[in-house]
N, C-alpha and C positions, 0 to 999 in steps of 0.2 A: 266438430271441426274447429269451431273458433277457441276452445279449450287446448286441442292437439297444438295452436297456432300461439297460444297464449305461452303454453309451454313451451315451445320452441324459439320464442323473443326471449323469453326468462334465460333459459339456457346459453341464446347469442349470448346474450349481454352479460351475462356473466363471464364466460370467454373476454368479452373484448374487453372488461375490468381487470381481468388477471395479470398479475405482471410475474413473470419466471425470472426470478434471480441467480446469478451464480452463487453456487458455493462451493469453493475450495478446500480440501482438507489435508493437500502438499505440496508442498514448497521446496525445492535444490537453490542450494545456492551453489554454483558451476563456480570450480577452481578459473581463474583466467587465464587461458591458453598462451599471455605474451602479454605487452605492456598494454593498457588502456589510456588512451589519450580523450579527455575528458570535452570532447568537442560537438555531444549530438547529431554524430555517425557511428554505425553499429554496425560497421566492418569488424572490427576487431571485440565484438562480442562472440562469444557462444548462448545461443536463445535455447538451448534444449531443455532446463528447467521453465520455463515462460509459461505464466497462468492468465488467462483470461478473464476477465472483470464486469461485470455490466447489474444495474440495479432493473433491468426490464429486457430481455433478449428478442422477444418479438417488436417491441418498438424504439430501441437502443442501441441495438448492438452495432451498428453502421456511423450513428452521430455521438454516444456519449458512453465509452466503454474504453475499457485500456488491458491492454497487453504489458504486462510486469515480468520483468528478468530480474535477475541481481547474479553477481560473481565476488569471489574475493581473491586476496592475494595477499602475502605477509605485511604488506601496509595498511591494506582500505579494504573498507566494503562498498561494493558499487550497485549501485541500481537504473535501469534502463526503465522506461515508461512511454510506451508508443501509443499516442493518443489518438484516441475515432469522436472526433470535437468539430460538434458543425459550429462552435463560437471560439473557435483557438486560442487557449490563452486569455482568456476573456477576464480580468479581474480590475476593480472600480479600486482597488484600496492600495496605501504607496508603502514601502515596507519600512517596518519601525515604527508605523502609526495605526495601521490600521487589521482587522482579523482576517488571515491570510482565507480563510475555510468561509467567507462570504463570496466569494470568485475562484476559478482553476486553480486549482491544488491540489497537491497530495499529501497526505497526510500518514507519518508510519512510525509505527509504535511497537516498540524491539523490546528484547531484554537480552541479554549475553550473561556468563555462568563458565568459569573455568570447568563446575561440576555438573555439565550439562547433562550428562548421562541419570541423575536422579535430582537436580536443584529444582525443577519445573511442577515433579511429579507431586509437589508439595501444594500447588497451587489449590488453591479452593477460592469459591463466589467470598470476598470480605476475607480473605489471610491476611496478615498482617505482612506483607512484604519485607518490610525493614527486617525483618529475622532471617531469613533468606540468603545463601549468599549470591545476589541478583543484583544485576546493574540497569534498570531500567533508562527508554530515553524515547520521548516523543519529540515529533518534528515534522515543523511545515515547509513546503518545500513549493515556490512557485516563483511565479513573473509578476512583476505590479504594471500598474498601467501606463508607467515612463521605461519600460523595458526592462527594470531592473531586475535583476537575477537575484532571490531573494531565499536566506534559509535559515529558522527561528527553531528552538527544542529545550524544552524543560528537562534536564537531563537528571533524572528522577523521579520516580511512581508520584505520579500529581492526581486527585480527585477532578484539579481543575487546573491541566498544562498554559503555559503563563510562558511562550518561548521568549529565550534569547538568542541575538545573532548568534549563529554559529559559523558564517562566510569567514571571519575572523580567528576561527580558530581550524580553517584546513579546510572545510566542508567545500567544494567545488559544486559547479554547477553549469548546464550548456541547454539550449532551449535551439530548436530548429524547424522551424514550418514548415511542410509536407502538407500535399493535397488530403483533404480529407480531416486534416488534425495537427499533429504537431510531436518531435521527439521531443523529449524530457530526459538527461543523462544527472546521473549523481554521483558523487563521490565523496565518502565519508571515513576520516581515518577511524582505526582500531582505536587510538589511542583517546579516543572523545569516548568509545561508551563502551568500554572495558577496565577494568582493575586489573594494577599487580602485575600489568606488562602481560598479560594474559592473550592469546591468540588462538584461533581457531585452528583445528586439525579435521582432517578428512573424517567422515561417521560422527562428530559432535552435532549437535544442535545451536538454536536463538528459537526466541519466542520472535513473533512478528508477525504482524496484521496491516492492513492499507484501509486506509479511506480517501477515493480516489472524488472530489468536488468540481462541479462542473455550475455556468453561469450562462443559464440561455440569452438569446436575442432579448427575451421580454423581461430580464432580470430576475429569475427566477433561480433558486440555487437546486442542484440535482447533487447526488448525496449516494455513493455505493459504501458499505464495507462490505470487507472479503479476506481470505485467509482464516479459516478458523480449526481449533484442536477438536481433532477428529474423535467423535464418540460424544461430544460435548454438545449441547444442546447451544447453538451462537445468539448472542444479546445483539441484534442490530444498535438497539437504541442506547445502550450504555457502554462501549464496546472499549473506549477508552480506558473507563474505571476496570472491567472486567477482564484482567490478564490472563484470570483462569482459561477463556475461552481462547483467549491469541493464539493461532499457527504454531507447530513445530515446524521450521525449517530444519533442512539436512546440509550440511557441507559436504560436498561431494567432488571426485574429479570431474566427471561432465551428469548427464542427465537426458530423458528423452522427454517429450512432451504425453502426457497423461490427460486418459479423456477428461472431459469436460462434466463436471457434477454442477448439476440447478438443485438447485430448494428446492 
C-alpha cells in the first residue's frame, strides 16, 4: 500500500511540475477592413487571425498570457496585443537607457521578402542570411515606468539585437488598461522593414515570431516565445538567432481563429 501511495505522490507531483506551452504554427495577417486609429481600442480591428500565447496554460493563462492580432494595409503593418497581466505594464527601466525585455514587453522578430513565395524556404539552423534576398528586423516594444511609450529595433539579422528608436521614424504606439491586463496597439510602416518600395499582396508571406515578457509583483521576469515554422523542431532558448524556426505568416483578406496547439 505505502508503495501504490508512493507512486501516486511521484505521479502528483510530476503533473503539478508540468507546464503546457503554447505552440503556434499559423499566423493571418487580416487585410484592414477601414482606417485604423492607433488609440488602444479594437473597434475597428478584425481579430479573426488572433493566436493565443501563454508559457504555462494551467497556471498562466488568466494572469500572464496575450492574445496577438496584426492587419495590414498599403501603408503599415499593425499589431494588436491584449494582455492577461496581473502586474500591467509593470517595467522598472526608462527608455533609451535601459533593456526593454527586463519588464512588460514584447518583443517581435520579422523578416519581409518581395520573393516570399521561395526566399524563406532557403532558411537553414546558421545560413548565412546576408545572401538572402531578406530584410530582417527585431523590435522592442513596451511602456517604461514614467509612462513612456517606447519602441527600439535593430533593423537587421543581429546575433545580438542592440535597438534603436524607431518612435522617430513612424513606428506609433497606444497602451490602455483594461481589468485584468492591459491593450497594447502598434503601428509600423512598410517603409522601416521592406526594400525597393516593396509591399505586400494577398497569399505572400513574412517570417515572424513574438516574445511576449512579463514582470511579477516579486520581480521576477516571465518569458513566452511563440509563433514557430511548422514541421520545425522550435529553439525556445535561442529563438532570436534562429530565423530558420520563425513563423510563416499569410496575408490574407480576413481569417478565422484556429484551434489552439500546446507543446
Amino acid at each position: 500500500m505505502k508503495r501504490i501511495l508512493s507512486g501516486a505522490i511521484a505521479v502528483m507531483a510530476a503533473y503539478a511540475v508540468f507546464a503546457t506551452e503554447t505552440e503556434n504554427v499559423k499566423f493571418t495577417i487580416v487585410h484592414a477592413p477601414g482606417a485604423v486609429n492607433v488609440d488602444g481600442d479594437f473597434a475597428d480591428w478584425d481579430l479573426g487571425g488572433s493566436i493565443f500565447c501563454c508559457s504555462n496554460v494551467e497556471k498562466f493563462r488568466d494572469s500572464y498570457s496575450v492574445w496577438i492580432s496584426a492587419m495590414w494595409d498599403r501603408d503599415n503593418l499593425y499589431f494588436l496585443f491584449r494582455w492577461n497581466d496581473a502586474t500591467a505594464m509593470n517595467n522598472p527601466g526608462l527608455a533609451g537607457s535601459d533593456y526593454p525585455w527586463q519588464g512588460d514587453c514584447m518583443q517581435v522578430r520579422l523578416a519581409t521578402s518581395p520573393k516570399s513565395a521561395s526566399a524563406f524556404n532557403g532558411l537553414k539552423h546558421n545560413t548565412d542570411v546576408s545572401k538572402l534576398p531578406v530584410k530582417f528586423a527585431h523590435f522592442e516594444l513596451w511602456r517604461d515606468r514614467n509612462g513612456t511609450a517606447a519602441a527600439s529595433a535593430t533593423l537587421g539579422f543581429s546575433a545580438q539585437p542592440k535597438g534603436e528608436d524607431v518612435m522617430s521614424k513612424g513606428v506609433k504606439e497606444a497602451f490602455k488598461e483594461v481589468p485584468g491586463g492591459y491593450i497594447q496597439e502598434v503601428c509600423v510602416p512598410w517603409a522601416l522593414i521592406t526594400d525597393g518600395g516593396y509591399r505586400p499582396k494577398n497569399g505572400e508571406r513574412m517570417l515572424l515570431t513574438f516574445e511576449p515578457n512579463y514582470r511579477t509583483s516579486a520581480g521576477q521576469r516571465l518569458t513566452t516565445k511563440d509563433l514557430f515554422r511548422d514541421g520545425i523542431q522550435p529553439d525556445r532558448s535561442m529563438t532570436f538567432m534562429r530565423a530558420d524556426v520563425w513563423g510563416l505568416a499569410e496575408f490574407a483578406p480576413r481569417a478565422s481563429l484556429q484551434p489552439l496547439r500546446l507543446a
